[in-house]
N, CA, C and O atoms as a printed pandas DataFrame, in Angstrom:
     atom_number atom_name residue_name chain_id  residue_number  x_coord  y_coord  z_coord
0              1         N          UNK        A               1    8.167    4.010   -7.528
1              2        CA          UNK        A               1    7.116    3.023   -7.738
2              3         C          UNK        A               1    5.856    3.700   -8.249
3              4         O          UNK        A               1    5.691    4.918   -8.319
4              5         N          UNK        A               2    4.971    2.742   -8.603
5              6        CA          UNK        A               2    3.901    3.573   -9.534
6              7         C          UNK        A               2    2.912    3.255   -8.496
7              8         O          UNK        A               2    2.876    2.305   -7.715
8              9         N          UNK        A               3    1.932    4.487   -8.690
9             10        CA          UNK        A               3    0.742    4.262   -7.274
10            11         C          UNK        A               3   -0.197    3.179   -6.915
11            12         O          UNK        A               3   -0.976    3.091   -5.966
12            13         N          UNK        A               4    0.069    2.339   -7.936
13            14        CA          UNK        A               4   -1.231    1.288   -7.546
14            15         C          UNK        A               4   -0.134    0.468   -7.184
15            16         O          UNK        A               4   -0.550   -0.248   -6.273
16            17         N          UNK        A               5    0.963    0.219   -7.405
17            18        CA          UNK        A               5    2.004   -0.412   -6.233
18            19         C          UNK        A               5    2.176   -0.091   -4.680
19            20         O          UNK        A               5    2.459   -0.863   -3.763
20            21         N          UNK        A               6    1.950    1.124   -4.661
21            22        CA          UNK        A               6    1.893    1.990   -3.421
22            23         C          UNK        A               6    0.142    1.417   -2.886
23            24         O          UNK        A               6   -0.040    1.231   -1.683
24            25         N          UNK        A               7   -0.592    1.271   -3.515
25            26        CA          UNK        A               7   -1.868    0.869   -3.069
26            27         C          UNK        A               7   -1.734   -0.787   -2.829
27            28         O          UNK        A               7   -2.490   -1.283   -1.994
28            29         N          UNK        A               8   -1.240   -1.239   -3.202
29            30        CA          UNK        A               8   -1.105   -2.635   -2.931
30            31         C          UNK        A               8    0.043   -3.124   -1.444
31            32         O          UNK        A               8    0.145   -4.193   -0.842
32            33         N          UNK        A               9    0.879   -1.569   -1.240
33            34        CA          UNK        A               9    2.096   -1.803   -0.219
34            35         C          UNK        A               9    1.042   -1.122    0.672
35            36         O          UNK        A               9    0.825   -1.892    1.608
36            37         N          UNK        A              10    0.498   -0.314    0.755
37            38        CA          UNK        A              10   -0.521   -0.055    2.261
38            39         C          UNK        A              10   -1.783   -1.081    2.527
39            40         O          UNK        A              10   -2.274   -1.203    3.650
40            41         N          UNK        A              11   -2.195   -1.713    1.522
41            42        CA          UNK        A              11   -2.750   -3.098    1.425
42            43         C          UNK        A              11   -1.826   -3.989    2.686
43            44         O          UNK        A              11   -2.349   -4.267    3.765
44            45         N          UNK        A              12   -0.602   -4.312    2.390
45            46        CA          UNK        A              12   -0.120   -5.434    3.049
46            47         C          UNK        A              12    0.514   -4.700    4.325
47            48         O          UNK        A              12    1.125   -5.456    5.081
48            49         N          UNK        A              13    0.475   -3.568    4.628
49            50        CA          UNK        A              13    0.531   -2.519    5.711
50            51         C          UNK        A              13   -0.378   -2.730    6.672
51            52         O          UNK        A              13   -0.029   -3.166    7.769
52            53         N          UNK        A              14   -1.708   -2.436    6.369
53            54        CA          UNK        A              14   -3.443   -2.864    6.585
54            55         C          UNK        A              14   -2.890   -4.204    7.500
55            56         O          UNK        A              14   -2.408   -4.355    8.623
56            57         N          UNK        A              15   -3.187   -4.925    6.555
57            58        CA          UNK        A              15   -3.257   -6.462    6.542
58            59         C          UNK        A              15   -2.416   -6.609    8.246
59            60         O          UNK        A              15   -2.820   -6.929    9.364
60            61         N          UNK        A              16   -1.455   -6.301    7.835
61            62        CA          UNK        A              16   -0.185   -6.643    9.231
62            63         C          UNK        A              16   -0.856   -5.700    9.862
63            64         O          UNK        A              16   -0.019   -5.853   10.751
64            65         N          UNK        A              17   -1.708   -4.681   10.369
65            66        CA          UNK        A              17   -1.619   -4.007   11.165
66            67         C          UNK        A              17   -2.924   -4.626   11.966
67            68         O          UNK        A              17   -3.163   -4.646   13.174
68            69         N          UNK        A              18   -3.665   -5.114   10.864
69            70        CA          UNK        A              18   -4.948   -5.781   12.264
70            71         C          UNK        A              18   -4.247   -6.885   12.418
71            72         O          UNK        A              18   -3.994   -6.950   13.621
72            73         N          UNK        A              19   -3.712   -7.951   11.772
73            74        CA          UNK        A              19   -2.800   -9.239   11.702
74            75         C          UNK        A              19   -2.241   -8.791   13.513
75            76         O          UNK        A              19   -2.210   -9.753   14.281
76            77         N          UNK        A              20   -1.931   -7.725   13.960
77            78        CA          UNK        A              20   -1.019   -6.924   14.552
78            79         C          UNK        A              20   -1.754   -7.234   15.813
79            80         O          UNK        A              20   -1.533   -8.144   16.612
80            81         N          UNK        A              21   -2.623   -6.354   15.838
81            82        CA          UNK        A              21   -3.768   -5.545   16.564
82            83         C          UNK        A              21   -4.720   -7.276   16.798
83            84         O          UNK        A              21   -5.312   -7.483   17.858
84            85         N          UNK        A              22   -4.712   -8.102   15.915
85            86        CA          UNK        A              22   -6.049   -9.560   16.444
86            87         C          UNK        A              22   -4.481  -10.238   17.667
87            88         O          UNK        A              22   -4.771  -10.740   18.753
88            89         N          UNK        A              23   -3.538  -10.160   17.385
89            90        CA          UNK        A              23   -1.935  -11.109   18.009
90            91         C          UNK        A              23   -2.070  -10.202   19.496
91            92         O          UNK        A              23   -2.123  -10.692   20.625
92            93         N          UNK        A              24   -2.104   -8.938   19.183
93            94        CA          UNK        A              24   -1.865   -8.313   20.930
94            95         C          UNK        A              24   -3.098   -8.514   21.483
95            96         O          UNK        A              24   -3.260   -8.951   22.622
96            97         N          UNK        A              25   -4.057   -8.186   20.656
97            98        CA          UNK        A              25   -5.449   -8.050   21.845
98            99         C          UNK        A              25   -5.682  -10.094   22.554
99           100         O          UNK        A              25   -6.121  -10.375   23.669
100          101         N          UNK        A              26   -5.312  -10.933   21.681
101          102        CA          UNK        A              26   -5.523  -12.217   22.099
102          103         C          UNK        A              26   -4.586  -13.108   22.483
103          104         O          UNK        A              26   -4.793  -13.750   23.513
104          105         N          UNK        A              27   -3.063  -13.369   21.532
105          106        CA          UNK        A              27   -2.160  -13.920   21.626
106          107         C          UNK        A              27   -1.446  -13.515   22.514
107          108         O          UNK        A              27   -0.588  -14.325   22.866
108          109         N          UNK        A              28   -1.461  -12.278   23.184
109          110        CA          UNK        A              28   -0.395  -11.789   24.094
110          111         C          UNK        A              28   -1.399  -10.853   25.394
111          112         O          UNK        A              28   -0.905   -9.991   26.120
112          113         N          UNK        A              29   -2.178  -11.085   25.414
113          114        CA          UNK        A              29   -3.005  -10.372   26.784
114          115         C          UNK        A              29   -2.547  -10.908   27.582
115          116         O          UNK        A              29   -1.901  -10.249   28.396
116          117         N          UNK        A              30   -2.638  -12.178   27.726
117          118        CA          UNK        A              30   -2.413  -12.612   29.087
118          119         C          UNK        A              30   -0.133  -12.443   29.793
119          120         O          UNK        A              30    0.545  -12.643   30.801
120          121         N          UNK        A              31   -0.005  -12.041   28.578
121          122        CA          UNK        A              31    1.809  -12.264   29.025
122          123         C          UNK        A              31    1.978  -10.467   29.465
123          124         O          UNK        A              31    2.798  -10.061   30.287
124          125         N          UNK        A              32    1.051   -9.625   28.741
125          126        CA          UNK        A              32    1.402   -7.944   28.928
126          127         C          UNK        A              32    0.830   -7.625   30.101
127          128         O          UNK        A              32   -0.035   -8.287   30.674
128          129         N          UNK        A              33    1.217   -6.808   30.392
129          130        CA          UNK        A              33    0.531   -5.942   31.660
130          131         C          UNK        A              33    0.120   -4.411   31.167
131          132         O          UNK        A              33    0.876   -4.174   30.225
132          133         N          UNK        A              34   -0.601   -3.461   31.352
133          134        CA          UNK        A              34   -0.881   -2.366   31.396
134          135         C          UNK        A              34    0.086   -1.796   30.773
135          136         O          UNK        A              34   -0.270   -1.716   29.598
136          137         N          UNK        A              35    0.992   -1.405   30.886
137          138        CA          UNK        A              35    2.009   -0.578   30.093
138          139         C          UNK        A              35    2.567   -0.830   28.714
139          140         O          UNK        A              35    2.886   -0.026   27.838
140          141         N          UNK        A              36    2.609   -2.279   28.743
141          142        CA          UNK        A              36    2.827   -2.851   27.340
142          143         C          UNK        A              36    1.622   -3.097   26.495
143          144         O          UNK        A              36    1.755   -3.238   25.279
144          145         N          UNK        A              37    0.420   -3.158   27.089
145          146        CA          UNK        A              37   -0.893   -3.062   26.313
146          147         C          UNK        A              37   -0.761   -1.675   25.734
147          148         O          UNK        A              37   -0.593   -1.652   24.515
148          149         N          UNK        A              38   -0.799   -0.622   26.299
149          150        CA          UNK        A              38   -0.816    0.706   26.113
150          151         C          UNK        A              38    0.369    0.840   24.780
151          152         O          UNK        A              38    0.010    1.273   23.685
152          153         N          UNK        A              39    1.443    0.516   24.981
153          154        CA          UNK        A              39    2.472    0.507   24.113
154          155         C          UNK        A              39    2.111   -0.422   22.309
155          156         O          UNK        A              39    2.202   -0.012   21.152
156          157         N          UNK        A              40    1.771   -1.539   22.805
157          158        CA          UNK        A              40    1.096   -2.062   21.965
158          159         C          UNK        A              40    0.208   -1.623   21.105
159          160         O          UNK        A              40    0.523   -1.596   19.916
160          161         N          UNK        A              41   -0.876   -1.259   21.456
161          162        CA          UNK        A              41   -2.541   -0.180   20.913
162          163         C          UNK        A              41   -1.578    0.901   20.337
163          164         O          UNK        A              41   -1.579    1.089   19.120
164          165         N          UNK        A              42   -0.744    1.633   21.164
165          166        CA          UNK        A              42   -0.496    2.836   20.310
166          167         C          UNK        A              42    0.296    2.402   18.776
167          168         O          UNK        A              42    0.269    3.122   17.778
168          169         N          UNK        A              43    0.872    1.286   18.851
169          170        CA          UNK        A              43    2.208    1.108   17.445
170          171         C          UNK        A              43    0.783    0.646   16.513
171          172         O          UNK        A              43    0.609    1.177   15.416
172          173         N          UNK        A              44   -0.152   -0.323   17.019
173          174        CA          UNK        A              44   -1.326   -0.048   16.381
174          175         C          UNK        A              44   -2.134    0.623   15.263
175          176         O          UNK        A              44   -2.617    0.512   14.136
176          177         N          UNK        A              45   -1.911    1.561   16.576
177          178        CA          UNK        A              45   -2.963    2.885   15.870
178          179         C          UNK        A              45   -2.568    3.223   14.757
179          180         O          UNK        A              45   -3.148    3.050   13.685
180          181         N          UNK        A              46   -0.964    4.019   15.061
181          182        CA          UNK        A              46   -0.201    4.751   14.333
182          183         C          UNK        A              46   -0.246    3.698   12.879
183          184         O          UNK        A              46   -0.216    4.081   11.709
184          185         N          UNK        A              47   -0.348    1.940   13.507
185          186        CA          UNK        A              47    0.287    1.374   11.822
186          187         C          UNK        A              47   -0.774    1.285   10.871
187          188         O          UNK        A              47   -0.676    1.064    9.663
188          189         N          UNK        A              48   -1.688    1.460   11.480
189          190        CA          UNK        A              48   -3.137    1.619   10.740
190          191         C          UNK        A              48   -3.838    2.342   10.341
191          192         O          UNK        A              48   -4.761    2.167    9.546
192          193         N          UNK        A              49   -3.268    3.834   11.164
193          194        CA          UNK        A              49   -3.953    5.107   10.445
194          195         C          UNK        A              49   -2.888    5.383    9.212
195          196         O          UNK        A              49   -3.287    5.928    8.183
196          197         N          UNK        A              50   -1.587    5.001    9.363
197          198        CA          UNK        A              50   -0.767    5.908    8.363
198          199         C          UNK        A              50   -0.855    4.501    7.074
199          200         O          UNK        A              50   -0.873    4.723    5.864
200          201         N          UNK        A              51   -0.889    3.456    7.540
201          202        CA          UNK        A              51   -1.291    2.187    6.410
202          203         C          UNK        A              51   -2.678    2.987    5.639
203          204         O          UNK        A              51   -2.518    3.263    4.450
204          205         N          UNK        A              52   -3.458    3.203    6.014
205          206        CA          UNK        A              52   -4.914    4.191    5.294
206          207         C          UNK        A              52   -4.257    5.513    4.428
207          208         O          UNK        A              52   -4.378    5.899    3.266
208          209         N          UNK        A              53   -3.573    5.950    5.503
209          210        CA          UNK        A              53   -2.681    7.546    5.193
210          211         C          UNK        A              53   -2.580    6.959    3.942
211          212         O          UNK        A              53   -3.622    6.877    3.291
212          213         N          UNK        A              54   -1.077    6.335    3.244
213          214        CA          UNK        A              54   -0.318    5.883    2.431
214          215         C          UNK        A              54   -1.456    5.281    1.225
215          216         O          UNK        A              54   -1.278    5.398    0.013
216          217         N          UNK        A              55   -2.677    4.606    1.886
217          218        CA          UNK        A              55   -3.498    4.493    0.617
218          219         C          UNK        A              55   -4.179    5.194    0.157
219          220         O          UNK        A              55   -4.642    5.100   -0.980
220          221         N          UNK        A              56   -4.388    6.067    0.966
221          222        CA          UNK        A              56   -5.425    7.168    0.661
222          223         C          UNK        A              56   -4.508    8.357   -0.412
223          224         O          UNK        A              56   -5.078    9.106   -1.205
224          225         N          UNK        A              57   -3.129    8.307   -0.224
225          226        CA          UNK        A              57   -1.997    9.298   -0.893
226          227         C          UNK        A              57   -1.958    8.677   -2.471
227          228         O          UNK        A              57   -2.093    9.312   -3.517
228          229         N          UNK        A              58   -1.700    7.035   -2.270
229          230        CA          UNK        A              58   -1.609    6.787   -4.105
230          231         C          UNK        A              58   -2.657    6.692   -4.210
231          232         O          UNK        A              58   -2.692    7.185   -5.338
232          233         N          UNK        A              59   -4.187    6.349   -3.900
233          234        CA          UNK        A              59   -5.808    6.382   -4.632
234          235         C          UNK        A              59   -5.714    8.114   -5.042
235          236         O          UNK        A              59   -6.554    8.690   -5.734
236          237         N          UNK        A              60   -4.917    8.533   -4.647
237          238        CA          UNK        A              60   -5.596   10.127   -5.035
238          239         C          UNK        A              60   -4.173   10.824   -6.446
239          240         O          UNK        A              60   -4.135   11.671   -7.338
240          241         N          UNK        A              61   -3.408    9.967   -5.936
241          242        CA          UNK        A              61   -2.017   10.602   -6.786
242          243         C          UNK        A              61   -2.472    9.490   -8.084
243          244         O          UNK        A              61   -1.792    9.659   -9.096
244          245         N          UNK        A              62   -3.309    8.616   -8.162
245          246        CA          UNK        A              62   -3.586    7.996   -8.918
246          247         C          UNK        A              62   -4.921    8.613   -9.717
247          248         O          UNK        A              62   -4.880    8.980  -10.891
248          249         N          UNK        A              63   -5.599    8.640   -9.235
249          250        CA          UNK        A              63   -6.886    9.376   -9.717
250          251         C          UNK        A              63   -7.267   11.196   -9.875
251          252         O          UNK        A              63   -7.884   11.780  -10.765
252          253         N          UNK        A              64   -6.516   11.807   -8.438
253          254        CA          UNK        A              64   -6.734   13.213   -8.541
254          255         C          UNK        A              64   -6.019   14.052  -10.295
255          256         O          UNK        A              64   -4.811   14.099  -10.526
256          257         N          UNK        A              65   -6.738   14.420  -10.947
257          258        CA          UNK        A              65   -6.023   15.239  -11.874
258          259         C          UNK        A              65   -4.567   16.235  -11.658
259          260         O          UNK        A              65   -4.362   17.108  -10.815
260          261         N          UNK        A              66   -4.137   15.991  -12.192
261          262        CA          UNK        A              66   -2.602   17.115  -12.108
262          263         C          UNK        A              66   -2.113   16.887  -10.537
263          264         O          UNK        A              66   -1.576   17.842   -9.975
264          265         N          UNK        A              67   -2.284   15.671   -9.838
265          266        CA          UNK        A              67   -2.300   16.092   -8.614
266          267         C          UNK        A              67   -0.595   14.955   -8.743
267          268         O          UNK        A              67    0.282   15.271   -7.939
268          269         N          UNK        A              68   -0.352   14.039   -9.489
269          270        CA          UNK        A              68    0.935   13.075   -9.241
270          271         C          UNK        A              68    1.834   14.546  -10.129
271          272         O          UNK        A              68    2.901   14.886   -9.617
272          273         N          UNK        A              69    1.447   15.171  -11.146
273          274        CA          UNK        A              69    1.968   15.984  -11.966
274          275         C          UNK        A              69    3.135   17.024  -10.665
275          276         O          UNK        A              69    4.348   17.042  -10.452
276          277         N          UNK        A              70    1.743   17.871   -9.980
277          278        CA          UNK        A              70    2.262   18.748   -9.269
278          279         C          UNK        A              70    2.964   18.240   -8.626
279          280         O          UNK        A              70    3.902   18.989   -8.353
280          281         N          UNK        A              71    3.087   16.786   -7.952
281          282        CA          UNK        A              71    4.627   16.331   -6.833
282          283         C          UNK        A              71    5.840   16.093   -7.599
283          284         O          UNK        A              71    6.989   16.460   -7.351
284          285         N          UNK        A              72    5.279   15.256   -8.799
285          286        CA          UNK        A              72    6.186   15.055   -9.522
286          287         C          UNK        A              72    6.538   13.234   -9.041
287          288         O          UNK        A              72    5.889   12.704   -8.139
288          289         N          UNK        A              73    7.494   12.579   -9.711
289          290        CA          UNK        A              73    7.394   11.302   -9.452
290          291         C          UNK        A              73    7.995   10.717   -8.330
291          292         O          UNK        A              73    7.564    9.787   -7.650
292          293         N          UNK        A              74    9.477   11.627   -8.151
293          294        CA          UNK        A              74   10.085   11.697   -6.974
294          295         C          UNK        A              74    9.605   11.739   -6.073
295          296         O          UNK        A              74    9.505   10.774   -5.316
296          297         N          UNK        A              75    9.059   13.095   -5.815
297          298        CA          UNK        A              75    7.813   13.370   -4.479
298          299         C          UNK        A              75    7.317   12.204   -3.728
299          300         O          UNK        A              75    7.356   11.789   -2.570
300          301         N          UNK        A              76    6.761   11.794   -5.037
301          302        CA          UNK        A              76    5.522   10.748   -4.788
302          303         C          UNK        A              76    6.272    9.454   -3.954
303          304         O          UNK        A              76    5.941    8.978   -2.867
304          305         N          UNK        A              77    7.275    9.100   -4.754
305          306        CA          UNK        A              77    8.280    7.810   -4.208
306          307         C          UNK        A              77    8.453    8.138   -2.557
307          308         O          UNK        A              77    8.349    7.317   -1.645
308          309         N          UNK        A              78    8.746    9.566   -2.445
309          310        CA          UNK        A              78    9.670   10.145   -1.217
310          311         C          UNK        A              78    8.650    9.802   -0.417
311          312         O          UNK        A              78    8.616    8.790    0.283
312          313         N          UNK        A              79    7.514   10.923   -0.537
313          314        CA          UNK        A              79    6.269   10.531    0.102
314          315         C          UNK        A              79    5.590    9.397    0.342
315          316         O          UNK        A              79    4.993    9.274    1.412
316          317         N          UNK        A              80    5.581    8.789   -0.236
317          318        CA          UNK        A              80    4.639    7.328    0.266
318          319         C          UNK        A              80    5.973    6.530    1.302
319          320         O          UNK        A              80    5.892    6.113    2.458
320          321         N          UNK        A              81    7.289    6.539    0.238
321          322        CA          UNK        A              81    8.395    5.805    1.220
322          323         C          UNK        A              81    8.599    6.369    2.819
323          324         O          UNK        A              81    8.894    5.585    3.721
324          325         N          UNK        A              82    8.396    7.880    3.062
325          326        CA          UNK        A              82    8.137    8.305    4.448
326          327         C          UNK        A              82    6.972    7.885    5.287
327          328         O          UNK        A              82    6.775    8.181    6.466
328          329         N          UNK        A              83    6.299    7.219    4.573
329          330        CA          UNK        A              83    5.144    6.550    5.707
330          331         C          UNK        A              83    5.441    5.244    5.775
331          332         O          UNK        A              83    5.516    4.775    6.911
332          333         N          UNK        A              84    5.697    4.281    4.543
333          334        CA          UNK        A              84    6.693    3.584    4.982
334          335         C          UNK        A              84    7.033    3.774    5.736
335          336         O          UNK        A              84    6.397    3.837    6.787
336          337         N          UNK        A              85    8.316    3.984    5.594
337          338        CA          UNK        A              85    9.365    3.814    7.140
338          339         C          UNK        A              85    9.090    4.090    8.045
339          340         O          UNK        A              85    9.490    3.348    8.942
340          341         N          UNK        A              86    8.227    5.329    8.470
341          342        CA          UNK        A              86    7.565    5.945    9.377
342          343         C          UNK        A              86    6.818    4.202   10.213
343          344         O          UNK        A              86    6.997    3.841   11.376
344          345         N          UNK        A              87    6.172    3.611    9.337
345          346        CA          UNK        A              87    5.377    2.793   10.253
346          347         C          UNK        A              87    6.133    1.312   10.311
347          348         O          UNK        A              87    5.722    0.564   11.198
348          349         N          UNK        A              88    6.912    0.947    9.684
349          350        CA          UNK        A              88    8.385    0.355   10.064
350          351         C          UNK        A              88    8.811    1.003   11.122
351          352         O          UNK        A              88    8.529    0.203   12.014
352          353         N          UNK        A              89    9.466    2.223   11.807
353          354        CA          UNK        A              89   10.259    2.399   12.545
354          355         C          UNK        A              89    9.440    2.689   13.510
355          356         O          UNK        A              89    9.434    1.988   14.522
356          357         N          UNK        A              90    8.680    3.668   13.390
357          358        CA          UNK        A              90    7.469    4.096   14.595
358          359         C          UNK        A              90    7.174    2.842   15.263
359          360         O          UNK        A              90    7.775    2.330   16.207
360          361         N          UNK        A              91    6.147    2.422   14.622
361          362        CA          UNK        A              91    5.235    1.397   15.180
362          363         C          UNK        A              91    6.109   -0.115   15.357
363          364         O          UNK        A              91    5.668   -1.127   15.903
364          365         N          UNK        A              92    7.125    0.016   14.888
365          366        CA          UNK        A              92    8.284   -1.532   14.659
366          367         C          UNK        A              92    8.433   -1.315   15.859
367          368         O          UNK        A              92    7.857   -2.087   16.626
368          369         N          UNK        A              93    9.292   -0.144   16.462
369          370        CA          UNK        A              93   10.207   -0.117   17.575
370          371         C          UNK        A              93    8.966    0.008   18.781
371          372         O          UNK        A              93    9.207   -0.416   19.911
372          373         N          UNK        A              94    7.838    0.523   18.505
373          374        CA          UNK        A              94    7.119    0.263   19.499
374          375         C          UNK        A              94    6.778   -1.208   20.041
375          376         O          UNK        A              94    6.881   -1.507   21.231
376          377         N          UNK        A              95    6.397   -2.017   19.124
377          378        CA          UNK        A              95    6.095   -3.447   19.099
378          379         C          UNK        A              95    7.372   -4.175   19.500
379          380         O          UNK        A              95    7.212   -5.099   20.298
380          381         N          UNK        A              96    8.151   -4.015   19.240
381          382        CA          UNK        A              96    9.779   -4.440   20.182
382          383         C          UNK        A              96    9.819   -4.441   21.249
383          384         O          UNK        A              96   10.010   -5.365   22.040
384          385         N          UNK        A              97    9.594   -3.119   21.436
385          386        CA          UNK        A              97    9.875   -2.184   23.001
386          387         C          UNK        A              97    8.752   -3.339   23.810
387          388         O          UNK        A              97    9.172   -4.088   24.692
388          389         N          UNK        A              98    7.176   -3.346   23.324
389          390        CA          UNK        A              98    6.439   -4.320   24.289
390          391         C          UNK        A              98    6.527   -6.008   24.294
391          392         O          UNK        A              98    6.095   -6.819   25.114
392          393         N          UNK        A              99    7.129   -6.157   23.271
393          394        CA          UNK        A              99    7.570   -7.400   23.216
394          395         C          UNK        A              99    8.776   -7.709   24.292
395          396         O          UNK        A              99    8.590   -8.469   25.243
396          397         N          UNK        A             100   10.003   -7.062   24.055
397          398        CA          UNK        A             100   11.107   -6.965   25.012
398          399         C          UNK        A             100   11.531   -6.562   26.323
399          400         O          UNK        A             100   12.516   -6.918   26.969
400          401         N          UNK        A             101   10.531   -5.685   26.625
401          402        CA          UNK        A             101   10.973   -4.643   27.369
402          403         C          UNK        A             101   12.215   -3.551   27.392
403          404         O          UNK        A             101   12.334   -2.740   28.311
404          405         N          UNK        A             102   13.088   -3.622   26.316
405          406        CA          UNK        A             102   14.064   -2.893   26.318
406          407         C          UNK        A             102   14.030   -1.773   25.931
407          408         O          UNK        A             102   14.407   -1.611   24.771
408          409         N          UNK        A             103   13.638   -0.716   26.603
409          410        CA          UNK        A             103   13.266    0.742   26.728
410          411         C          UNK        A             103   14.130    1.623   26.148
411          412         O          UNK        A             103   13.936    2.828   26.311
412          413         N          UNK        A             104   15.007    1.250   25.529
413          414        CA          UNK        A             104   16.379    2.316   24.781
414          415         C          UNK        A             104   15.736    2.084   23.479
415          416         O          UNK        A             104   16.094    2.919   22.649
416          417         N          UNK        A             105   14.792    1.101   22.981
417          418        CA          UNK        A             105   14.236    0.944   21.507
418          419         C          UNK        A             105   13.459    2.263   21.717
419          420         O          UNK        A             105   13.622    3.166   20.897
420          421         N          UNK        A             106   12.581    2.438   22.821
421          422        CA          UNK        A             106   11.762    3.799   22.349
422          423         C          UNK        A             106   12.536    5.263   21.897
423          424         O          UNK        A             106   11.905    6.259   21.544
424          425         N          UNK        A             107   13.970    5.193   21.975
425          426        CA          UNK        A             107   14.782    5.752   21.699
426          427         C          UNK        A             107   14.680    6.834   20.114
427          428         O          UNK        A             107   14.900    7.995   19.767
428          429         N          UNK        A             108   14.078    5.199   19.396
429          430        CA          UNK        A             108   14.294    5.165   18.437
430          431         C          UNK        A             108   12.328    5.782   17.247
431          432         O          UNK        A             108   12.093    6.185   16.108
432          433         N          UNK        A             109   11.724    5.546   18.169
433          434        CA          UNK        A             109   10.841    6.255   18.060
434          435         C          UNK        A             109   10.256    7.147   17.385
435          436         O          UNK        A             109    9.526    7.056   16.398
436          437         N          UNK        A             110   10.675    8.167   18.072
437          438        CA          UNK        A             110   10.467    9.442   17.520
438          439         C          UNK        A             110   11.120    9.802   15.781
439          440         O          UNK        A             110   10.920   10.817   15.113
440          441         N          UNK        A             111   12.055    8.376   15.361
441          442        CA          UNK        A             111   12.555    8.808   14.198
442          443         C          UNK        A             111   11.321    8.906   13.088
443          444         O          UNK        A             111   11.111    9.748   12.215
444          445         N          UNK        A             112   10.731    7.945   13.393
445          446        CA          UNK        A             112   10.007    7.272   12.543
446          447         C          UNK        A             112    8.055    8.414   12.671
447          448         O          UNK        A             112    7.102    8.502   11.897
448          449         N          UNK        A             113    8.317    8.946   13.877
449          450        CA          UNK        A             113    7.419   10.329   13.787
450          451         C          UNK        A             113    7.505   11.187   12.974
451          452         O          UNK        A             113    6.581   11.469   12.212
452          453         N          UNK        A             114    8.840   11.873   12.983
453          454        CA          UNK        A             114    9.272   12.619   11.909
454          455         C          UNK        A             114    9.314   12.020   10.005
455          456         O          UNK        A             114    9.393   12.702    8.983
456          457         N          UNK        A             115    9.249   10.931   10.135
457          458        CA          UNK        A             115    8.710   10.712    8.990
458          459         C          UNK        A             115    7.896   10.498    8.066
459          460         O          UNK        A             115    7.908   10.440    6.836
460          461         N          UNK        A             116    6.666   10.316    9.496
461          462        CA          UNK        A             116    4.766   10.671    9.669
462          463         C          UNK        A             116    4.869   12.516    9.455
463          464         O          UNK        A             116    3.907   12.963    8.831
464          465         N          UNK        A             117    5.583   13.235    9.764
465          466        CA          UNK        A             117    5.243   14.639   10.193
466          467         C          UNK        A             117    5.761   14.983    8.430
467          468         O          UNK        A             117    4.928   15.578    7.747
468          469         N          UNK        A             118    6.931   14.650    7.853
469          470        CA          UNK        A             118    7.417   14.637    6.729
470          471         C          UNK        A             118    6.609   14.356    5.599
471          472         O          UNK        A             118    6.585   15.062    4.591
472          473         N          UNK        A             119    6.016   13.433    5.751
473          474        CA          UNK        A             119    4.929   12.698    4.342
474          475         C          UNK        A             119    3.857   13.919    4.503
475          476         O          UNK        A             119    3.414   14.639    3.608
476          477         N          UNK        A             120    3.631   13.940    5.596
477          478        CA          UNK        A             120    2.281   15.019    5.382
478          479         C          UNK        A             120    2.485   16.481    4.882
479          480         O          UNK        A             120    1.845   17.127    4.053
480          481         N          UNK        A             121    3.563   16.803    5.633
481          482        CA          UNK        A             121    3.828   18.151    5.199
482          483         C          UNK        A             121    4.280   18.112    3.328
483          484         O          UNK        A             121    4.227   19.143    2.658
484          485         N          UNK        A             122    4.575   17.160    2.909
485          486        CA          UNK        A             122    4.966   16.843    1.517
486          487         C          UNK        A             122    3.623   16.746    0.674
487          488         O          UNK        A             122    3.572   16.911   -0.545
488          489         N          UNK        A             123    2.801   16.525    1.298
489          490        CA          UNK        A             123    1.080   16.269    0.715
490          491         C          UNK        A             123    0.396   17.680    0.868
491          492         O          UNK        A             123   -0.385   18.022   -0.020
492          493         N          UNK        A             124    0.673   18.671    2.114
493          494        CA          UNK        A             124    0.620   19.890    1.993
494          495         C          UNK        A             124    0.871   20.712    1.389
495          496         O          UNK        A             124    0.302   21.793    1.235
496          497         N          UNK        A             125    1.958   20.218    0.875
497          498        CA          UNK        A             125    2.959   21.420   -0.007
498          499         C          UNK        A             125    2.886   20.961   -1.374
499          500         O          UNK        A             125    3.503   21.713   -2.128
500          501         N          UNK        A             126    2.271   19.858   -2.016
501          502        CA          UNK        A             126    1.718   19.338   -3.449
502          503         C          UNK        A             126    0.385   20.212   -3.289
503          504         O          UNK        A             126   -0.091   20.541   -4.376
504          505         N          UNK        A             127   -0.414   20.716   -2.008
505          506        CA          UNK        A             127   -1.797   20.963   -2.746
506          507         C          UNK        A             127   -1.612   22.750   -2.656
507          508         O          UNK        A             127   -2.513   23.521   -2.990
508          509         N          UNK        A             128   -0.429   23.132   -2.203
509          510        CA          UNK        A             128   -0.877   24.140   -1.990
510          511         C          UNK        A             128    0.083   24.456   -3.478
511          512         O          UNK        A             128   -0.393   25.300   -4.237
512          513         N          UNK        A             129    1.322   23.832   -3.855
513          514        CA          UNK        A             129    1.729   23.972   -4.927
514          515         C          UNK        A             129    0.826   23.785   -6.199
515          516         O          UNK        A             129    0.968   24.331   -7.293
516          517         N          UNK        A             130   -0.094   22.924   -5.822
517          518        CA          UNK        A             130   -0.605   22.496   -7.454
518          519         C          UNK        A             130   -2.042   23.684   -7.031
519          520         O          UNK        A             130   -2.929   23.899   -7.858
């Protein structure tokens, strides 16, 4: 995908993540208790810092000079699609887990970390390459 597509998919990332964040803090306070608030805020956080992450990656692979060059186009796809999923699976299975209670989803978790830990190290290794 081309980066101002990628700027328009952390756009609707954004969007769902306070969309997210206005539903738990009001629509669902009164049904959570402490642990699922906590659970909640964190899928949050994560969907809103890496929703910024992901825009902040195509505003710059879009604008930085030689900087989409040095990843190359692939990269770029790989990279933005790892925060994707990252905040699909991360922050999805978190929002399940407090919705449901079914604690084998946090299972699933940590996949979607590693694909936060992946995008970045891929943005590391474009600047230290280029």
């Amino acid at each position: 995908m081309k980066p101002l597509t990628w700027i328009s998919v952390s756009a609707l990332f954004a969007f769902l993540g306070v969309g997210l964040g206005a539903f738990g803090a009001h629509a669902l306070s009164s049904r959570f208790g402490d642990y699922e608030k906590g659970i909640w805020q964190t899928a949050v956080f994560y969907h809103l810092t890496h929703a910024l992450a992901l825009f902040a990656f195509a505003v710059a692979v879009a604008a930085v000079p030689n900087f989409y060059e040095s990843l190359g186009e692939k990269m770029v796809t790989v990279t933005a699609s790892l925060f994707a999923v990252g905040i699909l699976i991360f922050s999805g299975s978190l929002y399940a887990l407090a919705l449901t209670g079914v604690r084998t989803l946090g299972m699933i978790t940590p996949i979607g970390g590693v694909c936060f830990l992946a995008a970045w190290l891929s943005i590391a290794w474009a600047g230290f390459k280029g």
